[in-house]
C-alpha positions as a printed Julia matrix, in Angstrom:
139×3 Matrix{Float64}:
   7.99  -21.22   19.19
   5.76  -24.24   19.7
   4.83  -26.19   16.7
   1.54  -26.0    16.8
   1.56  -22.1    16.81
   4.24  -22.07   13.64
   1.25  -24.08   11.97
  -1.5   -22.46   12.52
   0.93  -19.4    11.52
   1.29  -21.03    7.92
  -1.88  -22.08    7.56
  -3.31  -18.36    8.41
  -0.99  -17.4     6.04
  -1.86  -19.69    3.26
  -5.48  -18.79    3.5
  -4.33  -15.45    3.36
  -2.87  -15.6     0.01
  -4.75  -18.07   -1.52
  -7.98  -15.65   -0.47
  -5.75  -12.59   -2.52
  -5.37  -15.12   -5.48
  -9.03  -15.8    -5.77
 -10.09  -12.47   -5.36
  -7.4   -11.63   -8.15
  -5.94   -9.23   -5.51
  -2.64   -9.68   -6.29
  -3.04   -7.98   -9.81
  -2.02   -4.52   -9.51
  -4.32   -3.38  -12.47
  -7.37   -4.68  -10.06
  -5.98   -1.99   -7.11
  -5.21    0.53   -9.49
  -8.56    0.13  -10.76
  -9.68    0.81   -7.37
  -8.33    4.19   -6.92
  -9.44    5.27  -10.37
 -12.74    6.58   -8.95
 -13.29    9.26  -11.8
 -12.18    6.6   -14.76
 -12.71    3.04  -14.66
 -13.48    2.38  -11.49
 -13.01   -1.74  -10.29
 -15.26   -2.13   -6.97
 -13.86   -5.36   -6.44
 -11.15   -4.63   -4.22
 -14.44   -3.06   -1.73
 -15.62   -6.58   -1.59
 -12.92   -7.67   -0.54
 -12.2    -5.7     2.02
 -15.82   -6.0     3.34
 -15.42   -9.47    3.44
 -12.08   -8.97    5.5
 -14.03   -6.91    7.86
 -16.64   -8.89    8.35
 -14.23  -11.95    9.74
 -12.3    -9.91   11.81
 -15.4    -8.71   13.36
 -16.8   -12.45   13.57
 -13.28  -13.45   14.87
 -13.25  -10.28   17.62
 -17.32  -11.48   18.41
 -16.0   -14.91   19.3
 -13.04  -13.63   21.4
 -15.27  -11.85   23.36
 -17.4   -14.49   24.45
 -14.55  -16.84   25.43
 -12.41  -13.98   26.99
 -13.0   -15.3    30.67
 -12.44  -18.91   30.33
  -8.82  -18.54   31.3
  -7.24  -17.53   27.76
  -4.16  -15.09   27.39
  -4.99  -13.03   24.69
  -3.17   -9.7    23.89
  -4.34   -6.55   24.79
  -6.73   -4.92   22.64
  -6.12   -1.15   23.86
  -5.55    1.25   20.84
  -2.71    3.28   20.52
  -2.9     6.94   19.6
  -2.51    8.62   16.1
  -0.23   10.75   16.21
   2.44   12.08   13.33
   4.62    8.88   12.93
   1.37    7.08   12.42
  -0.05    9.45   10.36
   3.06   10.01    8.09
   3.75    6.54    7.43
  -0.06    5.79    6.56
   0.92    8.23    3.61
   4.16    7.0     2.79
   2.38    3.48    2.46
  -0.73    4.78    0.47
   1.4     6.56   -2.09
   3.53    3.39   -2.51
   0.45    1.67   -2.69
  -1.07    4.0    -5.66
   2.08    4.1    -7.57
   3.01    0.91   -7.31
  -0.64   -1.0    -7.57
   0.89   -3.38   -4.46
   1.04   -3.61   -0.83
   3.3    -5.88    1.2
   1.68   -9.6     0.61
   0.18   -9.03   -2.86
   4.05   -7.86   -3.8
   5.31  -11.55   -2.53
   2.58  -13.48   -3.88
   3.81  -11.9    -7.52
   7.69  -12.03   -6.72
   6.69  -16.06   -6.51
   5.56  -16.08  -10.12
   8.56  -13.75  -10.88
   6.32  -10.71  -11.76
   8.98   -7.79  -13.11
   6.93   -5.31  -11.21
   7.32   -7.33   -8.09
  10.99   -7.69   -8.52
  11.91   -4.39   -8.56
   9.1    -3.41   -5.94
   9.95   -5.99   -2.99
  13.55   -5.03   -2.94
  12.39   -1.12   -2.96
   9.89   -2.18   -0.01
  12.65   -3.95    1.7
  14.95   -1.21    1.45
  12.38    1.06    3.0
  11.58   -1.06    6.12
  15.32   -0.89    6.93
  15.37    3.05    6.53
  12.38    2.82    9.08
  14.3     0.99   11.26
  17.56    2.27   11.09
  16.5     6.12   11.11
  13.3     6.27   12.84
  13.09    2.71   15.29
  10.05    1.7    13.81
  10.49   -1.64   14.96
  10.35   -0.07   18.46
């Protein structure tokens, strides 16, 4: 991999989590607080996901317009929903509820040592292998 791409890799990446840390996304009691629509409910994790939205759509506007100048960008054709996709969607949102985590907000906290996010990366890592090993998800 050229250079330039592993940087712009890390950098994305960086953004990325310093975007969850401002937002105080990677505290599960904010995306619990989320899915507690008939108690407390937190709207902040809706904001943030607007906001999310709204780049990707700025980003996808953008490589639109410079599509035909010669760029190889991926294909942008959608794949179909079918059971796998549907089943694991579920699998994920009920680890997500329990857990108050999904995959980056659990690695931001395991870098502060969070107990949650100690025993919930492992458990997360342990799952991806099951999906690979049983059902080829990385197929």
């Amino acid at each position: 991999m050229k250079a330039g791409k592993l940087a712009l890799f890390f950098v994305a990446g960086g953004l990325f989590g310093t975007g969850l840390a401002v937002s105080g996304m990677t505290d599960p009691a904010r995306v619990l607080g989320f899915l507690d629509v008939f108690g407390v409910w937190d709207p902040a994790l809706l904001f943030v996901m607007a906001g999310a939205v709204g780049v990707y759509g700025l980003g996808r506007l953008i490589l639109r317009r410079i599509k035909n100048r010669g760029l190889n960008l991926p294909s942008v054709g959608s794949s179909p929903i079918d059971r796998r996709l549907v089943t694991g969607s579920a699998i994920f949102g009920v680890g997500w509820g329990l857990g108050g985590f999904c995959p980056r907000p659990a690695l931001a906290n395991l870098g502060v040592l969070r107990v949650e996010a100690l025993l919930f990366v492992p458990a997360m890592e342990i799952g991806m292998l099951m999906a690979q090993r049983f059902f080829g998800a990385d197929r």
